[in-house]
C-alpha positions in Angstrom: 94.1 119.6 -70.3 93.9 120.3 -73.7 95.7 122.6 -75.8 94.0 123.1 -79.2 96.2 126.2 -80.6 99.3 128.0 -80.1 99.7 131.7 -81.3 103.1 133.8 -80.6 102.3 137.9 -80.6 105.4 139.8 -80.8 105.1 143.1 -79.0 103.9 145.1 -81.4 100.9 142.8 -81.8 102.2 140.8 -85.2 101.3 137.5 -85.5 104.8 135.5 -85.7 103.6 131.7 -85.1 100.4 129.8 -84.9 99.7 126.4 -85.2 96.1 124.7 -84.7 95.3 121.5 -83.1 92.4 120.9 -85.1 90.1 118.0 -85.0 87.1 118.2 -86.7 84.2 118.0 -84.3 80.6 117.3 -84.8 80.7 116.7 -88.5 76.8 115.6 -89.9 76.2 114.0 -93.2 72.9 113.8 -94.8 71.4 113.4 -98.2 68.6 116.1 -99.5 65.9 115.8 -101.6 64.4 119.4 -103.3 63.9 121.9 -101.7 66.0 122.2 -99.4 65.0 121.9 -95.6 67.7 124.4 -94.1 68.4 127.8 -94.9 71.6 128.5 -96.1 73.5 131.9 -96.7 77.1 133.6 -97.3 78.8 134.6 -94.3 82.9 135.2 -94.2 83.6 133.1 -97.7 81.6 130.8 -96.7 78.7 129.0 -96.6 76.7 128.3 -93.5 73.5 127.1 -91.6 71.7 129.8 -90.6 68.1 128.3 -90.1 66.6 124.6 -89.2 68.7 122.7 -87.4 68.2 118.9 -87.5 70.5 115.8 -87.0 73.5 116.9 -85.7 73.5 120.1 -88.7 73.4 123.0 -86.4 73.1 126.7 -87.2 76.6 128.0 -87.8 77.5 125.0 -89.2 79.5 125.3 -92.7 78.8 123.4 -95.6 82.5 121.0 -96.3 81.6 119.4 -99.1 79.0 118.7 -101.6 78.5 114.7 -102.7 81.9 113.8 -101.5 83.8 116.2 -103.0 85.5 119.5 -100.6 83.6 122.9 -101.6 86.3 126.1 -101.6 84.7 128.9 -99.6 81.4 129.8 -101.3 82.0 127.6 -104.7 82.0 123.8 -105.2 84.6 122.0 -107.0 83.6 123.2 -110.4 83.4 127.0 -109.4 79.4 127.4 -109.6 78.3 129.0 -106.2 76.8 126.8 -103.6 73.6 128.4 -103.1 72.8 129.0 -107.1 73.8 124.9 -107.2 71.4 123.9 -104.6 68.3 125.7 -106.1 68.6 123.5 -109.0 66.3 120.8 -108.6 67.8 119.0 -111.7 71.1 118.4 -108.9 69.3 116.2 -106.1 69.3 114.2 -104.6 72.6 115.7 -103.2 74.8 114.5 -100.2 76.2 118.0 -98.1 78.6 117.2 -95.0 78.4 120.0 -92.5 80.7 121.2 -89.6 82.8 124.0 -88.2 85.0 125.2 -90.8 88.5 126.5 -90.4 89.8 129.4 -89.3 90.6 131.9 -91.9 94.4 133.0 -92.0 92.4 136.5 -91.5 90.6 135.3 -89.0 93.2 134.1 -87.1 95.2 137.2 -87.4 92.5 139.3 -85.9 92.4 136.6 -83.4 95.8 136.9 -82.3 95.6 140.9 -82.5 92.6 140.2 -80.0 95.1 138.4 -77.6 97.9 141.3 -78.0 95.1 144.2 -76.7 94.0 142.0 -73.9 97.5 141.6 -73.1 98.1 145.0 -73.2 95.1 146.4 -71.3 96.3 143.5 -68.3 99.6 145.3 -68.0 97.7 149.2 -68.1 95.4 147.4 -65.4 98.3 146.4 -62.9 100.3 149.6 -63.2 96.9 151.3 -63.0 96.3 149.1 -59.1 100.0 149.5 -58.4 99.9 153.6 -58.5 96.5 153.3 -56.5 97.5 151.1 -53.8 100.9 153.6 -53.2 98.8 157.0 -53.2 96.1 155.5 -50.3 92.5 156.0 -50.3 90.7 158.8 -52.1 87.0 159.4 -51.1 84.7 161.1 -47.9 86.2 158.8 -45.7 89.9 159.9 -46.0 
């Protein structure tokens, strides 16, 4: 088995550690001529397939970096935005590398506040069965 992240909730739901196992899966490579094939758009800081899927790009898939260089969030390297930089035909042919992106630090604090309520509803839940189970059967046939 597997472990792929760690995250330690204190009891009040705070995030206090997290550390993520990541290895990049299912990255895809390919060089574009204009227009563009896929349809791209801003989700989250980021960029992202959300229409066309071909070759191993599949929707949800983020764009990582732009002719060999890493993109930051919605921007490439030099700060233009992706999607104004790919509309200009004057910047193809142009090489995009696409795959699940990181989590966000924000993203992983809600993901970690996600495990605190489920934690929290499992312990309502067993107190909940414990104070059925000692008071006996309710209903028409008691």
């Amino acid at each position: 088995m597997v472990i792929f992240s760690v995250y330690v909730v204190n009891k009040a739901g705070g995030l206090i550690y997290q550390y993520d196992n990541y290895v990049p899966r299912a990255e895809a490579e390919k060089t574009f001529s204009y227009p563009l094939d896929l349809v791209l758009k801003h989700h989250d800081e980021k960029v992202i397939v959300s229409f066309g899927q071909r070759d191993g790009i599949r929707v949800g898939h983020a764009v990582l970096s732009i002719n060999g260089v890493d993109v930051m969030g919605k921007s490439t390297a030099e700060g233009k935005d992706i999607l104004e930089y790919l509309k200009d035909p004057a910047n193809y042919p142009v090489s995009i590398r696409f795959g699940r992106a990181r989590l966000s630090s924000n993203e992983k604090l809600m993901l970690a506040s996600m495990f605190h309520s489920c934690e929290l509803f499992d312990q309502n839940l067993k107190g909940a069965l414990e104070i059925a189970e000692k008071a006996g059967n309710f209903g028409a046939g008691s």
